[in-house]
C-alpha positions as CSV (number, residue, x, y, z in Angstrom):
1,X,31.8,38.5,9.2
2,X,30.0,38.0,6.1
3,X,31.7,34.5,5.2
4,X,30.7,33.7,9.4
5,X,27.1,34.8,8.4
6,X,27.0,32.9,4.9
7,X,28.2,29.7,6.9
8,X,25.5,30.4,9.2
9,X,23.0,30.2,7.1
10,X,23.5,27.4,5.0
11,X,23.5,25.0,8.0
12,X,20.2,27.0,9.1
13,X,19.1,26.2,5.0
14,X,20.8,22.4,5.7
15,X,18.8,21.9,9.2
16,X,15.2,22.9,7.7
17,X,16.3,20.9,4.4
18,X,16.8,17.9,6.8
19,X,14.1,18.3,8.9
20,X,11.8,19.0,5.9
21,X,12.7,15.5,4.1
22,X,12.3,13.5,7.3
23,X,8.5,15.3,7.6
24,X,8.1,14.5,4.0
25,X,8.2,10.8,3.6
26,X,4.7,9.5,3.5
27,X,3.0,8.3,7.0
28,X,1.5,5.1,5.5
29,X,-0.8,4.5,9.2
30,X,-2.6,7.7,9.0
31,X,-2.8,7.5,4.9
32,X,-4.2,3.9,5.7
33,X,-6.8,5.3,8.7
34,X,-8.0,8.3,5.9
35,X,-8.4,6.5,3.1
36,X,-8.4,2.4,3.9
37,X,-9.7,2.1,7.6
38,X,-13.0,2.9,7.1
39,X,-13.8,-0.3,5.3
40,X,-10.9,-2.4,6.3
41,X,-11.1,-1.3,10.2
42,X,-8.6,0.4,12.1
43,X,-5.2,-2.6,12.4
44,X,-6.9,-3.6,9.5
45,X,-8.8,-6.3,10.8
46,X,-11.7,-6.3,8.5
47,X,-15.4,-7.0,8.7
48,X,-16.3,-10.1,8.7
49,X,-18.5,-10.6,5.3
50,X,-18.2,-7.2,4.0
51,X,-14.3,-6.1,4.1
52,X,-11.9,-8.6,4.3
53,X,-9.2,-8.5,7.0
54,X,-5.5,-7.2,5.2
55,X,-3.4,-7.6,8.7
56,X,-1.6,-10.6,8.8
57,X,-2.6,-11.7,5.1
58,X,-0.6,-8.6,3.1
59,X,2.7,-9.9,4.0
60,X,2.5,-13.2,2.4
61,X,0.6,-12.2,-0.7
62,X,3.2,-9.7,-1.2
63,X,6.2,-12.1,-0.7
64,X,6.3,-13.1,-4.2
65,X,7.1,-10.6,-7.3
66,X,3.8,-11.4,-8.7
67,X,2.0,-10.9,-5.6
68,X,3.4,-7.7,-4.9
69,X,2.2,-6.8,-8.9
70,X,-1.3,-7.4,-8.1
71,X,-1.1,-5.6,-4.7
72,X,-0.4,-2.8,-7.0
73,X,-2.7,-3.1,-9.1
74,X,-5.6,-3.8,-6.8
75,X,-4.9,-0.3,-5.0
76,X,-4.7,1.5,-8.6
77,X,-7.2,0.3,-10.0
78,X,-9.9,-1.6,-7.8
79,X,-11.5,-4.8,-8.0
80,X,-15.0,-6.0,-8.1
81,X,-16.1,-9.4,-7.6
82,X,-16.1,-12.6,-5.2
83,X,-13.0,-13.4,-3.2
84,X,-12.0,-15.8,-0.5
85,X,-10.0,-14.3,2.1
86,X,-8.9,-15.2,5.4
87,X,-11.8,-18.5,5.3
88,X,-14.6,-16.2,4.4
89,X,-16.0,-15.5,0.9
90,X,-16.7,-11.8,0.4
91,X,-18.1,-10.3,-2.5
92,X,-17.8,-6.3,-3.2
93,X,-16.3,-3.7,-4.7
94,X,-13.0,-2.3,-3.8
95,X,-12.7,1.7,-5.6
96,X,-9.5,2.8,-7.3
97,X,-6.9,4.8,-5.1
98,X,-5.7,6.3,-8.8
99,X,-5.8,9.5,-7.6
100,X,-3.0,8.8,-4.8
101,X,0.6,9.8,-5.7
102,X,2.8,6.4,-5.9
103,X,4.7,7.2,-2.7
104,X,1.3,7.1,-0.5
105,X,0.4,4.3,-2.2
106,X,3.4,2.6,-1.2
107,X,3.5,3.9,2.1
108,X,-0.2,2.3,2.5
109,X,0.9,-1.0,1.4
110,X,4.3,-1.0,3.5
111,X,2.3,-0.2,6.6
112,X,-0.2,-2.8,6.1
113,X,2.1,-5.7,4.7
114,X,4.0,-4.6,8.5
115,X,1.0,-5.2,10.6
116,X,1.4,-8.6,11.0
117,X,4.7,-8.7,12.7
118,X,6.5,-10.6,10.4
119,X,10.2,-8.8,10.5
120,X,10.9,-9.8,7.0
121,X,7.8,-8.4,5.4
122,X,8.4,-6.6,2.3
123,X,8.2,-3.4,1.7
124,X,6.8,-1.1,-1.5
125,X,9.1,1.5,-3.3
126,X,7.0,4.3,-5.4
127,X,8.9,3.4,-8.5
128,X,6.8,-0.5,-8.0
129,X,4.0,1.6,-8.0
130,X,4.7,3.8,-11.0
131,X,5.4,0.8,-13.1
132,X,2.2,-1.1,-12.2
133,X,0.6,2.6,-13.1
134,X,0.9,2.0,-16.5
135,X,-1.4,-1.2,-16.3
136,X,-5.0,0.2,-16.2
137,X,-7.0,-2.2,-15.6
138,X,-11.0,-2.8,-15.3
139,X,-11.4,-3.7,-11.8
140,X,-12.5,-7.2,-13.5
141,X,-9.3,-8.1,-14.5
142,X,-7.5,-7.7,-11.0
143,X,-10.1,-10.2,-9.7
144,X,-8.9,-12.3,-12.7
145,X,-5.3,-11.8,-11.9
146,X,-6.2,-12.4,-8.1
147,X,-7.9,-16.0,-9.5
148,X,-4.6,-16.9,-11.6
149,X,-2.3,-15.8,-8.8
150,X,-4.5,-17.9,-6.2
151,X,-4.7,-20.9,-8.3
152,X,-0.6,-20.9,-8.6
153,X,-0.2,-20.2,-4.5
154,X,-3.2,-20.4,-2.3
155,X,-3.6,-16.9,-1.2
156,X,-4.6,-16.5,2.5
């Protein structure tokens, strides 16, 4: 009876367990509606000369290592400055998202680099994030690295 009851309960402990880790991987749409989509628009569509548009745009910066490097480090540590961007010029500030663990960060930036349908559009691991982490940066800088990275590949 009591090795019937023991074998109860750990697939009662395994079933919760399970059930826990699927509820605990990072929902990278609503992180992106709390924390991005007020600027960059629900779909992330942007507004035109004040938040640039990120659907349909993500997906090919990120489809080189480098690209996917300054992804990172725009969303850790913010950028200030002019940028072209989808034909437009904007110039703002973007704030840091520091404060965000690496797995919503990469959840953010897998959502968004998805939005534009391409089926081979990369995705972000945390441990991409935690490396980039240890780059702070002055938001200067990732407009810099933004400027090098678009004069090597025209960024959209």
């Amino acid at each position: 009876m009591i090795k019937k009851t023991l074998s109860l309960l750990a697939v009662a402990c395994g079933l919760v367990a399970g059930i826990h880790g699927a509820h605990a991987a990072e929902d990278g749409q609503q992180l992106y509606g709390a924390n991005c989509g007020l600027c960059h628009q629900a779909g992330a569509t942007g507004v035109p000369g004040q938040f640039p548009p990120l659907k349909g745009r993500l997906d090919v910066i990120a489809a080189s290592p480098e690209g996917k490097t300054y992804l990172s480090h725009l969303v850790l540590n913010g950028m200030t400055g002019s940028i072209q961007a989808g034909g437009a010029t904007y110039m703002g500030y973007m704030p840091s998202f520091r404060a965000m663990t690496d797995e919503q960060l990469a959840a953010i930036l897998t959502y968004v680099s998805h939005l534009g349908g391409n089926a081979s559009a990369p995705s972000f691991s945390a441990d991409e994030i935690h490396a980039a982490r240890d780059a702070t940066m002055p938001p200067t800088a990732v407009l810099q690295e933004r400027n090098a990275l678009n004069d090597k590949k025209k960024l959209p």
